[in-house]
VEXSEVO-744289 format. One record per residue (C-alpha): residue number from 1; residue in three letters; x, z, y; chain. Coordinates in nm, 2 decimals. Example, Ala and Ser with C-alpha at 12.3 -4.5 7.8 and 13.67 -1.06 7.14 Angstrom:
// VEXSEVO-744289
     i    aa       px       pz       py   ch
     1   ALA     1.23     0.78    -0.45    A
     2   SER     1.37     0.71    -0.11    A
This chain:
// VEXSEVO-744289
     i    aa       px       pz       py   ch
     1   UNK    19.04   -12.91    -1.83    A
     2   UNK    18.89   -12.71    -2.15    A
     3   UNK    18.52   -12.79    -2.19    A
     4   UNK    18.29   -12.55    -2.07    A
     5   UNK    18.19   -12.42    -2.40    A
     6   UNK    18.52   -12.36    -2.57    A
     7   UNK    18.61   -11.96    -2.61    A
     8   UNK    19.00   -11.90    -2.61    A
     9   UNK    19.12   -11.82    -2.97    A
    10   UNK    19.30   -11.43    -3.03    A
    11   UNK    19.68   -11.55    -3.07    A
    12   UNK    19.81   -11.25    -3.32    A
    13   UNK    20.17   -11.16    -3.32    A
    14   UNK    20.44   -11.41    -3.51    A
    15   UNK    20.19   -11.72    -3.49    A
    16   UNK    19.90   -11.83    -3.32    A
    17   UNK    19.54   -11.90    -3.47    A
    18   UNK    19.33   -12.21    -3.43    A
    19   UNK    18.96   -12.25    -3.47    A
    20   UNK    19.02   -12.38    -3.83    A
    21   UNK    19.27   -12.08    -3.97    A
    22   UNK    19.09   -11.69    -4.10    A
    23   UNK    19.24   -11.45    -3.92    A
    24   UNK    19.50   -11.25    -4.13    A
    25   UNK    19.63   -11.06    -3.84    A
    26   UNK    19.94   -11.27    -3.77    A
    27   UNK    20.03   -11.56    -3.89    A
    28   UNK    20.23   -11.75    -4.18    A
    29   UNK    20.60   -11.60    -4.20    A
    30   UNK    20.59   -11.35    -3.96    A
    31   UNK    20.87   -11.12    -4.06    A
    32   UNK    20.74   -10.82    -3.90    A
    33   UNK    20.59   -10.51    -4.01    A
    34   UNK    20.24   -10.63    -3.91    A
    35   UNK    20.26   -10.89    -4.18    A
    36   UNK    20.28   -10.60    -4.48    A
    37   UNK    19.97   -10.68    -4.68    A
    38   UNK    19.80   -10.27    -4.65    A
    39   UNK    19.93   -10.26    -4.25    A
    40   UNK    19.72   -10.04    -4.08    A
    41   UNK    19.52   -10.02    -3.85    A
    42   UNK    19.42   -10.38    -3.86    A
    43   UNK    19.11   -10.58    -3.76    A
    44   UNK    18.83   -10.57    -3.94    A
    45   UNK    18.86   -10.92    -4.00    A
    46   UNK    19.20   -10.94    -4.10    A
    47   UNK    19.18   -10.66    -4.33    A
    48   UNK    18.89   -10.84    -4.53    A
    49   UNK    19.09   -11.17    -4.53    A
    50   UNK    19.40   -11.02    -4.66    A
    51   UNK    19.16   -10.84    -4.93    A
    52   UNK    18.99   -11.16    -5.05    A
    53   UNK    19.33   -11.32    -5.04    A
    54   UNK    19.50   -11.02    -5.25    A
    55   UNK    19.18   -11.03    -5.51    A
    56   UNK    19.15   -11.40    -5.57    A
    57   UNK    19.55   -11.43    -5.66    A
    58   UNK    19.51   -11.13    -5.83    A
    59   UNK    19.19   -11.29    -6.03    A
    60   UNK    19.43   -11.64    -6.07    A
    61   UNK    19.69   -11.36    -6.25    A
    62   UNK    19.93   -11.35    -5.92    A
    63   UNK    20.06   -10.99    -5.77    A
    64   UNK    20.14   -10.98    -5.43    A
    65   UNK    20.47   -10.88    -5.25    A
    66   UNK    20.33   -10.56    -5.07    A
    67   UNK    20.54   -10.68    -4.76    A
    68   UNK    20.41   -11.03    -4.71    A
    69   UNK    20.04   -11.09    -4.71    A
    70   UNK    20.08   -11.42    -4.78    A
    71   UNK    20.38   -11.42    -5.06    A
    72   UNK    20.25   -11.38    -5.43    A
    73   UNK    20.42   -11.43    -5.75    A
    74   UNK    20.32   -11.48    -6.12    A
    75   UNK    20.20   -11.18    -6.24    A
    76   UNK    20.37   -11.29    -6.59    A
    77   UNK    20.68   -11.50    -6.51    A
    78   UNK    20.82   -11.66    -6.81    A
    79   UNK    21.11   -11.72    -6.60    A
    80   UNK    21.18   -11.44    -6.44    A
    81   UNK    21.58   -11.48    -6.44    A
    82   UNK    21.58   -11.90    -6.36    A
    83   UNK    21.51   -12.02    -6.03    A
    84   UNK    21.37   -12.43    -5.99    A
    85   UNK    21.47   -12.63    -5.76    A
    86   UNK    21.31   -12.96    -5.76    A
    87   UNK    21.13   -13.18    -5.51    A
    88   UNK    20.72   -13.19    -5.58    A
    89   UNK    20.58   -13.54    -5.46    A
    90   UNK    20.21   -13.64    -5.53    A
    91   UNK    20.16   -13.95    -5.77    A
């Protein structure tokens, strides 16, 4: 039973939200035309979190991929033809 308190989260299309994620409209890898970084209309909320996202990366010299809101690349790649594969572990 769900304290008394507790208000139910908005689940948006291709993943659902918890208390502790910003609402970006849907969530992480949804493959759908909702997750296109400009998508209108889209909440108020979302559309402000995309914008922050998009501006930060932008600020940290990343563009994004107009498609994904969450998929950025180097602005400058110095390796724009090699791909790395390679596992990352923490030390």
């Amino acid at each position: 039973m769900a304290p008394v308190d507790s208000t139910p989260v908005p689940k948006p299309a291709c993943g659902a939200i918890d208390a502790d994620t910003l609402d970006f409209g849907t969530g992480f890898d949804c493959f759908d035309p909702m997750s296109e970084t400009a998508r209108r209309p889209l909440g108020a909320k979302a559309a402000a979190n995309r914008k922050l996202l998009v501006d930060a990366m932008r600020a940290g010299g990343f563009k994004n991929y107009a498609r994904e809101w969450w998929h950025f690349a180097l602005a400058r790649e110095p390796f724009q033809k090699q791909r790395f594969d390679f596992p990352v572990t923490v030390e």
